[in-house]
N, C-alpha and C positions, 0 to 999 in steps of 0.2 A: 760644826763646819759643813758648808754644802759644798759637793764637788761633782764639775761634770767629765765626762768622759768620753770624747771624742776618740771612734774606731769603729769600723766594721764587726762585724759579730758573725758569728755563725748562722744558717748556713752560708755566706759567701765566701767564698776558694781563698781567703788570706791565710798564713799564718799570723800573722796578727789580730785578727779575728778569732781563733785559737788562744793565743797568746792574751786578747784582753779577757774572752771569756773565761780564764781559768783563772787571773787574777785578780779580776773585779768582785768576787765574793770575799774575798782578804781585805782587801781594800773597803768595802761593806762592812766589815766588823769594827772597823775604827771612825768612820765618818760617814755620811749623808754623801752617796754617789749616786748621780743618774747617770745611765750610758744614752748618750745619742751617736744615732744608727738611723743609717736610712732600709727600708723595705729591698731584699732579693729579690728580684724576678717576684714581687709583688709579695713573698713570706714576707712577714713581720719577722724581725730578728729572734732568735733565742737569746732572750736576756736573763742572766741566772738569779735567780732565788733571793731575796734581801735585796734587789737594784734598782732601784728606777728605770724609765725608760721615757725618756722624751726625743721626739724625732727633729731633724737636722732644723726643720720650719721652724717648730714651737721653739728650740734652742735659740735661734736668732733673736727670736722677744723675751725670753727669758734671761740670756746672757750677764748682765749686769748684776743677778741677783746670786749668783756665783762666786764665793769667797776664794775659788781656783777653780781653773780649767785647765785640761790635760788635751791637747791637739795628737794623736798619733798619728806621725807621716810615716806612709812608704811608697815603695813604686809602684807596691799594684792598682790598677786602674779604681780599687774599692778606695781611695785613699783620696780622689777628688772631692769630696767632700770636706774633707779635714783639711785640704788645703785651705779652699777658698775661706771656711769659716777661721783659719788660723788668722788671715790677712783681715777678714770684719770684726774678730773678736780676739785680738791677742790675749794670751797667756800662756801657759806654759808648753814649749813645743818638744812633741818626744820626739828625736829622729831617728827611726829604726832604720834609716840608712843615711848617711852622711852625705849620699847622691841624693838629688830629688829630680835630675832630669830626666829619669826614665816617666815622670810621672808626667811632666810638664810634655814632653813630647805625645804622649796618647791623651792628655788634654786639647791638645791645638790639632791631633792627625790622627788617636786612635777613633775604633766604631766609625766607621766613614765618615767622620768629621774632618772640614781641612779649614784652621784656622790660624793661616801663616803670621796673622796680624798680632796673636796672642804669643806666639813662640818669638818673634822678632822683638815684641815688646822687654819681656820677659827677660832674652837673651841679650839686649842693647842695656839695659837697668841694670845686669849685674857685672856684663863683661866689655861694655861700651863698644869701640868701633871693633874689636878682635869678635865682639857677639852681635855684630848686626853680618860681619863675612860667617861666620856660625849660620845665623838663621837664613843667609842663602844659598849655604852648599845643604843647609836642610833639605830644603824649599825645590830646590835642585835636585832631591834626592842624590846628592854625591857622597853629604854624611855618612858615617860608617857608627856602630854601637861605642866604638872606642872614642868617641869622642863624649858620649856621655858619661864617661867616670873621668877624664881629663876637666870637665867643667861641669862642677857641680850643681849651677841652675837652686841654689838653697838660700842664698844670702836674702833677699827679702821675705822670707818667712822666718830665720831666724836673728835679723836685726832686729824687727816686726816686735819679737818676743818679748813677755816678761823675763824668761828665764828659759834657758834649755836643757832636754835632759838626755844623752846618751847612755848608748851601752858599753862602750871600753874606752880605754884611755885613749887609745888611737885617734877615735872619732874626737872626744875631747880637746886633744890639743889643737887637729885642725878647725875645732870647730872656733875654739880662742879667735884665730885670726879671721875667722869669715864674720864672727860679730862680737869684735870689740867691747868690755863694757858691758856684754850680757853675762849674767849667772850660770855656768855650765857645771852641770853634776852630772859623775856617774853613774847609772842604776843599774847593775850587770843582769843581762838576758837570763829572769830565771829559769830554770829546768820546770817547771811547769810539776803538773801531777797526775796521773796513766788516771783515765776515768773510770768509772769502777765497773765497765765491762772486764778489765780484766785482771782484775783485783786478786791476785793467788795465780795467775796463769805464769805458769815455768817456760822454760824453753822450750821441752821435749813437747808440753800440752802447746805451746803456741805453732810448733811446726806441726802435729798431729791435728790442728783447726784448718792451720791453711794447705796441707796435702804436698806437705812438704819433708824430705826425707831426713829419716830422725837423726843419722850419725856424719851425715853430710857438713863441711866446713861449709860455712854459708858465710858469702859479704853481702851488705846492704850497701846501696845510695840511698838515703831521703831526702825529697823537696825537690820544687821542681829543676828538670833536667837542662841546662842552657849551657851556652858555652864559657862564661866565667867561671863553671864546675868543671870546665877540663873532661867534658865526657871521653875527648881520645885517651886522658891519661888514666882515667878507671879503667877503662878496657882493656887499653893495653898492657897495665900491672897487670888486671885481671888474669890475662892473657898467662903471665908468667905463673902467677899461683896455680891456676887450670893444668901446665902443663906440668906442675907436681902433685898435683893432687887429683884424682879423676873423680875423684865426687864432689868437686869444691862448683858452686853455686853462686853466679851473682844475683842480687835482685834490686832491680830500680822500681824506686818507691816514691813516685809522683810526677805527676803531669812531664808530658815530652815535647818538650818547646825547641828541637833543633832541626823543627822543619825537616823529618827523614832522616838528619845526621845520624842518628843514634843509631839506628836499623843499617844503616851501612857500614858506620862501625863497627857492629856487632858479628856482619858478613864477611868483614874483612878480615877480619880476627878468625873464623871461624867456630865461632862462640854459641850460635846459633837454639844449641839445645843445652848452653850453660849458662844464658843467659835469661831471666825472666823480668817483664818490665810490668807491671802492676798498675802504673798512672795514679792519679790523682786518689789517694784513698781518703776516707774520715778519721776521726782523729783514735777512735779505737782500732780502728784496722791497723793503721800505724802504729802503732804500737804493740800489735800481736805482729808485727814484722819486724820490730823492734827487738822483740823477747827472741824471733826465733831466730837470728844473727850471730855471728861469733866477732863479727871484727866490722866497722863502717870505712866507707874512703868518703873526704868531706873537703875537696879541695877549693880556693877561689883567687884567680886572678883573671882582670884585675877585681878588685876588691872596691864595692860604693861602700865602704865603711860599716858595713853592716856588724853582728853578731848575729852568727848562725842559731835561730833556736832549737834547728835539728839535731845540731852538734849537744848542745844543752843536755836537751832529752837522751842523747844516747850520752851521755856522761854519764847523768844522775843514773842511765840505766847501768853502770858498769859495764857500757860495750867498749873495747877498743878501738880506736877511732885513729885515721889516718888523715892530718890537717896538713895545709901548705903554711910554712913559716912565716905568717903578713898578718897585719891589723889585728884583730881580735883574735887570730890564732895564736898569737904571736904572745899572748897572756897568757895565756893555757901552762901550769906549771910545767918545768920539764918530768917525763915520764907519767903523768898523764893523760898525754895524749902524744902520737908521733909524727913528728912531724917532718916536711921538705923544702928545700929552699925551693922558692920558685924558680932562679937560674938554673938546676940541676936539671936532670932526666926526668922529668917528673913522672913518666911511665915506669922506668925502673928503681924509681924512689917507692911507689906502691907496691911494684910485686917486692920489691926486696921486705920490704914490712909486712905483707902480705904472709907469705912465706915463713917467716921467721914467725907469726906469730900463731899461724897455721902447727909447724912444726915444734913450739917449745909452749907447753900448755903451762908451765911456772912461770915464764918469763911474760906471755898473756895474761895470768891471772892478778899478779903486782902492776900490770898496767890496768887492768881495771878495778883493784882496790883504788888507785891512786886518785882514779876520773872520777868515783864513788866520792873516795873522801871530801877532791874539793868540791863538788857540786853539794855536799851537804853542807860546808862553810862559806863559800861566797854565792853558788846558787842558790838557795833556798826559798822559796815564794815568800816566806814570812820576812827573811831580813829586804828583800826586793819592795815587798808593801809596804813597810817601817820608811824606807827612803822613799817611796812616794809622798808617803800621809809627811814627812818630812818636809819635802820638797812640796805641798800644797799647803801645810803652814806656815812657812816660809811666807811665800807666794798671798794668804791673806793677811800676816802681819805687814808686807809693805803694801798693802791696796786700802787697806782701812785705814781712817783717820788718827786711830791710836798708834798705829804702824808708821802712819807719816813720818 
């Protein structure tokens, strides 16, 4: 069976880029995969070991000779591609977020482009007359971000589809009613696998690389920093663990998209030298910031339906992880991971977990058996590649004539 594989790759700034490179060599062990990828800032993609590689052009003539094709959508701007070829060449659409309009709008307005006519169209096709007043308070710039997870902008790429494929139930059901009729499976966000820069590196060695104090309570953020991640509400838990702990350390680990928000935050708080923000790292970096952490805060509302793969990796790490009660967090067993309602305080939902798990190292340590355990039975790259290679058989027994 031949299969292609629509995604960004490394190095371009996705995690799903991340996320295909790690399990497109699994997926390799069972079937004939090309990854198509288009050129970074002019690099050729890293495409791993046993994979094809054909680019977004050659795919287009090649397309038909494809027994399944895997479309991965998301909102980062690396993800135009997948779109458009999702709509010339249907098949199987992975939706790494349940929004798609963050993408559709830097389609039509990101990189100094202004193409009102493609957002209007767009918006009129899926939401009729409620999405052409949409595409003029756009247009108007009166829109606000909150209007792109109130309307999802997805429904003709995944009517479009053979089949669709999410990462939790959440996404699932809504995605039932957006296309009718279409195939929607599961495939839970695997926890990926630490590359083998730091294959054996412990906690103590991973704070001793990065210059980081050995006995200090350390929390992470990772991924980039926005404001669906609630940065007031990290801080200000932060805030409360800091004022029990004087050696306790936050550290934000990826790019900082709140436009200064965060830096003000930080002053207001006066966090300033408890705070350290890292930006965008690679994928080992992240992960020796991973190793050198005692506890994450991993909040989202509102929620484009995503599954967090940061959350993922710091399961399978056994860190404890502080999530908000919604979509994919909301699968998370109870006690493996802690969680908050959104209506609550959600500042004093962190430091209170903060805290407690700062101060009770038995009561920390059974919550990161727990994030261990499930990520080795429902994360695990190998059962996650079984339901691809699944869901790509599938996908050629009804496209061949034997399958008819």
């Amino acid at each position: 069976m031949r299969v292609a594989w629509l995604s960004p790759l490394p190095p371009a700034t996705s995690g799903i880029a991340d996320y295909s490179a790690e399990l497109l060599p699994a997926i390799a062990e069972r079937v004939t995969v090309d990854a198509v990828a288009p050129a970074h800032r002019g690099e050729r993609p890293n495409v791993p070991a046993g994979v094809g590689f054909v680019t977004p052009q050659a795919f287009d003539r090649a397309a038909p000779s494809y027994d399944a094709v895997f479309h991965h959508l998301g909102n980062n701007p690396h993800h135009e591609f997948v779109y458009r070829a999702a709509l010339r060449h249907p098949g199987i659409a992975v939706f790494h977020d349940f929004v798609l309009h963050h993408l559709i709008d830097w389609m039509a307005f990101g990189d100094r482009r202004v193409d009102a006519g493609l957002y209007r169209t767009i918006a009129e096709e899926e939401e009729g007359d409620l999405g052409l007043r949409l595409s003029s308070l756009r247009c108007k710039m009166v829109a606000t971000d909150f209007e792109k997870f109130l309307f999802p902008l997805n429904r003709r790429v995944a009517q479009a589809a053979h089949a669709i494929v999410v990462h939790n139930q959440d996404a699932h059901d809504r995605m039932e009613g957006i296309a009718p009729g279409v195939p929607v499976t599961v495939i839970p966000h695997n926890a990926g696998r630490p590359p083998r820069e730091v294959d054996g590196v412990t906690r103590a060695e991973a704070r001793r690389l990065l210059g980081l104090p050995t006995h200090a309570f350390l929390v992470g953020h990772f991924g980039y920093i926005t404001r669906p991640k609630q940065p007031a509400a990290v801080i200000g838990g932060f805030r409360r663990l800091a004022d029990t702990r004087s050696d306790a350390l936050l550290l934000m680990v990826g790019a900082d998209n709140t436009g200064g928000g965060l830096s003000r935050l930080v002053a207001r708080h006066g966090l300033t030298d408890r705070v350290r923000v890292a930006g965008f790292v690679d994928l080992a970096l992240f992960y020796l910031y991973l190793r050198a952490v005692d506890a994450v805060v991993n909040l989202r509302y509102p929620t484009a339906g995503e599954s967090s793969g940061t959350a993922a990796r710091a399961l399978a790490e056994g860190r404890a992880t502080v999530v908000t009660n919604l979509g994919s967090f909301a699968e998370i067993p109870e006690g493996a991971a802690l969680k908050i309602e959104i209506d609550a305080d959600l500042a004093e939902g962190v430091g209170e977990r903060l805290v407690r798990l700062a101060e009770d190292p038995a009561f920390r340590a059974g919550v990161e058996e727990r994030a261990r355990a499930y990520s080795r039975t429902t994360l695990s790259p190998e059962r996650c590649r079984d339901l691809y290679v699944a869901a790509a058989e599938r996908e050629a027994a009804a496209v061949s004539p034997s399958g008819a």
